[in-house]
N, C-alpha and C positions, 0 to 999 in steps of 0.2 A: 550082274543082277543089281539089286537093290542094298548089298550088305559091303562096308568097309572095313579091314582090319580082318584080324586073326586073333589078336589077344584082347582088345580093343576094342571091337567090333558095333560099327552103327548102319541102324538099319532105318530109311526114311521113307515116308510114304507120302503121298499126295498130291491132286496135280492143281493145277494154277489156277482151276475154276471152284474144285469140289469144297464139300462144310469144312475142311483144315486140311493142313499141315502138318507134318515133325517129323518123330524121330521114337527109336527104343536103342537106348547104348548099356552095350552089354559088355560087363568085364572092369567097369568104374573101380578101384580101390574103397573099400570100406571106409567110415571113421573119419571122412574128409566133409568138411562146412560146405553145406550147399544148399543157396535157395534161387531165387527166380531172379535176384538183384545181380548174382553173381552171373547171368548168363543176360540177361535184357541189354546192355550196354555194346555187346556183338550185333546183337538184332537191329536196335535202332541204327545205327550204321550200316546195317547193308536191304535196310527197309526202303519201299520205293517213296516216294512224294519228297523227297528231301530235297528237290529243287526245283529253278525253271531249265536245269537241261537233264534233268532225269523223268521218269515217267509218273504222270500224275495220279496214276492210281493211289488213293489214301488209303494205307495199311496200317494200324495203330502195329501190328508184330507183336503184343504182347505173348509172351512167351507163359505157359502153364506145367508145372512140374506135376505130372501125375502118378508117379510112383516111384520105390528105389531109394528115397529117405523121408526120414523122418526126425522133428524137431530139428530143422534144418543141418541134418546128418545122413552122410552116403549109406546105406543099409550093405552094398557087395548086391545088391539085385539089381535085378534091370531100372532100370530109369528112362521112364516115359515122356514126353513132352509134347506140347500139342500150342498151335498157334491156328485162334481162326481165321479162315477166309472170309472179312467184311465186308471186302467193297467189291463185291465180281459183278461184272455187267455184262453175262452171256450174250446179251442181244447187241453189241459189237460186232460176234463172229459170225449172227445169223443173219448176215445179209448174202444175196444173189452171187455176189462175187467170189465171197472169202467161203460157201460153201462150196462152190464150185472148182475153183482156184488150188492147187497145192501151193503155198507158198515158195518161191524162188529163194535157197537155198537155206529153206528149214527143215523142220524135221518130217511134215505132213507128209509127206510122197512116204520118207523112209517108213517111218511107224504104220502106215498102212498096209506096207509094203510085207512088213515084218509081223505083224502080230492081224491081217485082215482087218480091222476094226482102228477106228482113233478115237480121241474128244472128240467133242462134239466144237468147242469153244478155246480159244487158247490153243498154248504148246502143249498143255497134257501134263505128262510125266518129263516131258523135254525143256519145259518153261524153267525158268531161274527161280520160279518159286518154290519147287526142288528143294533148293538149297538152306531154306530154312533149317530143314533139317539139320542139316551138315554146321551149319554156326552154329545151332545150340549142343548139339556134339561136341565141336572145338572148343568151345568155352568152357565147357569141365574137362576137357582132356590139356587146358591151358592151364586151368587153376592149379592143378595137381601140381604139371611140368613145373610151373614158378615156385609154390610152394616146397618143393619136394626138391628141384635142380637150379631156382634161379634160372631158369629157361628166358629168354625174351624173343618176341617174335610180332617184328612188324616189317609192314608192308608199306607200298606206298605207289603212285604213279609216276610211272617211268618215260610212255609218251602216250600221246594221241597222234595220229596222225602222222606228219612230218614232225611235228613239234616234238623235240627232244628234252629231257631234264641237262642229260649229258651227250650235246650232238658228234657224232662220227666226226673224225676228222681223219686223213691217211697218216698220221700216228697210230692212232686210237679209233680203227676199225666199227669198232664195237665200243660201248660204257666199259664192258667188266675188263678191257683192255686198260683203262683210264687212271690212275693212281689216286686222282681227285676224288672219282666215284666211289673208291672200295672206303677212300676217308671216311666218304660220307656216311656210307650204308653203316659202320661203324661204332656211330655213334646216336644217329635221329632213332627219335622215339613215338610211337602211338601218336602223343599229346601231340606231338611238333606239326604231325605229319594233318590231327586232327584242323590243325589253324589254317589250313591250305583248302578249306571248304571251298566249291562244291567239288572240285575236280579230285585234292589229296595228291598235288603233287606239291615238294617241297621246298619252292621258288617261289617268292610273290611274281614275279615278272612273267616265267614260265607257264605259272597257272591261271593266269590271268589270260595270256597267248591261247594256254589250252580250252578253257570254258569259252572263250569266244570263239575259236572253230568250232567247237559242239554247237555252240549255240546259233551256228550259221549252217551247218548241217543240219538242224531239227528247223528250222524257219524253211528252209529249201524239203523237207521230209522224204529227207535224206539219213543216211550213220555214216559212223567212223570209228575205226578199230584202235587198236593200241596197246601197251604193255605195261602189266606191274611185275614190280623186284621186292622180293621176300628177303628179307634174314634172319637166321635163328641164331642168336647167342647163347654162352655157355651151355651150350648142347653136350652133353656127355661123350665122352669118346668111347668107341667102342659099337655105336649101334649100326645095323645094317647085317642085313643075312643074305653071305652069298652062296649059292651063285646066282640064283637068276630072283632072288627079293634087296639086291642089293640097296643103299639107303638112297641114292640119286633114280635108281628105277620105280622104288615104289612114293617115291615125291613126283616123279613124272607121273607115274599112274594116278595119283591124286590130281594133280594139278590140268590133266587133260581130261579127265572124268568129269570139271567143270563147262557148266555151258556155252558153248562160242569157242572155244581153248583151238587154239590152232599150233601152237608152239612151245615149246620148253629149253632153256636153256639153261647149266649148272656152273658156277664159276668161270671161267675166260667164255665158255661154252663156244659159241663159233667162231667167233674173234684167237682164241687160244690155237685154230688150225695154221697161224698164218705168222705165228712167229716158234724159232726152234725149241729144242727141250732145253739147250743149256739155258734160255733166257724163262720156259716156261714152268721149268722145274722149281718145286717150293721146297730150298735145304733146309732141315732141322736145326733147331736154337732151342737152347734151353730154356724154357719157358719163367718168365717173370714170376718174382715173388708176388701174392695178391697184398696189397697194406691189409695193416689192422685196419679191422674196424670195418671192411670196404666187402665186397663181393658175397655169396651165400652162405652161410655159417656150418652147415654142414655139406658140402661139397668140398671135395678136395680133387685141386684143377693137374691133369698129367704134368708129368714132368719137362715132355718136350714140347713144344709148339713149332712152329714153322715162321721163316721168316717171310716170305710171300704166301698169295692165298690166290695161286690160281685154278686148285684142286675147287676150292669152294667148298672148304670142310669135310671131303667126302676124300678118301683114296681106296682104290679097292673094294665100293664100295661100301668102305666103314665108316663112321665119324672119326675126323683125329681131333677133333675139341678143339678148331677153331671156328670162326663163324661160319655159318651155312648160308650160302646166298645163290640164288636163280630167278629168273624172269622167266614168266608166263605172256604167249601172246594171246589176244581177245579180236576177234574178226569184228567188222560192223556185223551191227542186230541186223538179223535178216529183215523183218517187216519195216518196211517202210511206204510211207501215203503215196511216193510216186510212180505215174501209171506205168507199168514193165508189161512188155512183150514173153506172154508166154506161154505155158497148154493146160485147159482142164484136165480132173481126173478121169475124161473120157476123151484124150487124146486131140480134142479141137484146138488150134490154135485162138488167143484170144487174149485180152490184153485187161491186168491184175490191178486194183488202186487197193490193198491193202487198210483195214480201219484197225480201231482198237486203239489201248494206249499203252505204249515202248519207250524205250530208254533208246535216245539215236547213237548211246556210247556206254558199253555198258563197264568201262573202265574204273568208273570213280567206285562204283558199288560193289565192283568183281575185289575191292583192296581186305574187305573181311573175312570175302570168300575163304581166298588165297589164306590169308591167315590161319585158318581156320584147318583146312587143308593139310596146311601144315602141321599144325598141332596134332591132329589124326596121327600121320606118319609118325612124328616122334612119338607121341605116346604109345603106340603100337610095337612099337621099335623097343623102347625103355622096358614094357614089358616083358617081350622075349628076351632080353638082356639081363632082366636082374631074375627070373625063371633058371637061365645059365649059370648066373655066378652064385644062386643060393645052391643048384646041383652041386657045383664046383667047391660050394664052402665044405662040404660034407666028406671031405676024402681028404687024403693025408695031404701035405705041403709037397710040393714037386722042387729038387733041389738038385743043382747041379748035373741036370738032365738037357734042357731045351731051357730055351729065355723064357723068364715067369715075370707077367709083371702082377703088381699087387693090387686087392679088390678096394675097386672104387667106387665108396657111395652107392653101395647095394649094386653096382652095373659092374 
């Protein structure tokens, strides 16, 4: 349906044409600084007009906090927010064709299909403007994570197209095969990632390759698909409920829940099928002292770590507290201006020219999504994990029974 999370939980309404957008996020932590500043800087990032190969709809995104705190303080109640829809221009979709027409491989046939009835205009409830909601959800389920765990969680463009950041080679199958890649994701941040405008991959040579095939698919009105890779650092160890809410399944179920999502993959993810366990197995190492002075002041990081990551921070799984990384695939946007072969919703055969204005890649703007996404998951997660260990504080010390390890950072 319409609601994310269990402890966490967000609920977003609106579709691409109607007076707004957002969201009600229910389960925020009390007592936490929050205003409009702290959530607007996700929006504008994944707001459309922001170039000439994204879609020109002008959407200022301002984002509006309608309830759930006060004196720029969490109250513990729901938290409302509201973004409106300025620039729609329904008489796009009221032309001859596009009323007639179900769109080739969107969601129009299905939605009809399913509930009798659609928009009228746009994807509906199926459009990416959707997602509004879902940023300004992650952006307080982020503030908390950073505050509260030193969480970091960016994203970035992985490819378009053919165009690779880190291309296959018969070594290195796949990126997360690559020793190079795992360097990287590593260590780039937000900021880095921001400098790689319009596309947000973090190559000048790369991204410069990438925006100009977009920009040769939208001159042709035409699209093209392509992937981003997430990493979450200092993710707490311990989060993920199995059996079947494990922490790699419900980042899939986020990450496919997004618009266009055609693929997921978690650590070595496909590339890991193709070489053995002695080489793909990650041994335990004593995990590094953090310096003074350096990492989050109250978190205290497990004792083991891993010397390889081709788990992708997840075993069983759980977090084991090292980085979390996965790639998302994004199919081209189904609408596009050229004319296709294909059947009204009354069966005629007849041929589609698609109007309105789309992103021909919806790559560059899917990187806050994804962010975003993510942050859901963990805080969801963090949730039911520190609910466990406050159970667990209340009963006597367990000794010399089973292996105890000791409570960490409320989780």
């Amino acid at each position: 349906m319409s609601t994310f999370g269990n402890h966490f939980k967000v609920t977003t309404y609106g579709e691409s044409h109607c007076l707004s957008v957002g969201c009600i996020v229910d389960g925020c932590p009390p007592g936490m600084a929050l205003t409009e500043a702290d959530i607007q800087p996700q929006m504008t990032r994944r707001r459309p007009g922001q170039s000439a190969i994204t879609t020109p709809r002008n959407e200022k995104d301002k984002v509006e906090i309608q309830s759930g705190t006060e004196f720029g303080i969490t109250l513990g109640t729901p938290i409302g927010m509201k973004v409106m829809n300025e620039n729609q221009r329904k008489q796009d979709y009221g032309n001859q064709t596009m009323d007639v027409y179900p769109r080739p491989s969107h969601a129009d046939w299905t939605y009809l299909e399913k509930y009798g009835v659609k928009a009228s205009s746009g994807g509906g409830r199926s459009s990416a403007r959707e997602t509004i909601g879902r940023v300004a959800a992650g952006a307080i389920a982020e503030k908390y994570l950073r505050e509260a765990y030193g969480v970091e969680i960016v994203a970035f463009t992985n490819s378009i197209g053919n165009e690779f950041l880190f291309p296959p080679t018969p070594e290195h199958p796949t990126c997360a095969t690559n020793p190079e890649y795992l360097k990287a994701i590593d260590v780039i941040t937000r900021e880095q990632v921001d400098q790689f405008l319009p596309v947000r991959c973090p190559n000048d040579e790369v991204n410069r390759r990438m925006e100009k095939l977009v920009a040769d698919y939208k001159e042709k009105e035409d699209s093209i698909g392509g992937t981003v890779t997430c990493v979450i650092r200092n993710c707490p160890s311990g989060l993920g409920e199995p059996c079947f809410d494990k922490l790699e399944a419900t980042l899939a179920h986020a990450m496919l829940s997004i618009p266009a999502t055609k693929g997921f993959e978690i650590g070595s993810g496909f590339g890991g099928c193709q070489v053995p366990g002695s080489i793909h197995n990650d041994p335990f190492i004593k995990a590094p002292a953090v310096p003074a002075g350096t990492g989050h002041p109250s978190v205290q990081r497990p004792r083991l770590t891993t010397k390889t990551n081709n788990s992708g921070g997840v075993q069983g799984g759980i977090s084991n507290g090292a980085p979390i990384y996965f790639t998302v695939a994004f199919k081209p946007p189904a609408t596009i201006g050229q004319a296709q072969q294909t059947a009204t919703y009354d069966t005629d055969e007849g041929v589609l020219e698609a109007k309105g204005r789309h992103d021909p890649c919806v790559v560059p703007r899917a990187v806050p999504i994804v962010e975003s996404m993510a942050a859901l998951v963990i805080m969801d997660a963090v949730l039911a994990q520190q609910s466990r260990a406050a159970a667990r504080s209340l009963l006597p010390p367990l000794k010399g029974v089973v292996p105890v390890a000791e409570t960490r950072n409320g989780v």
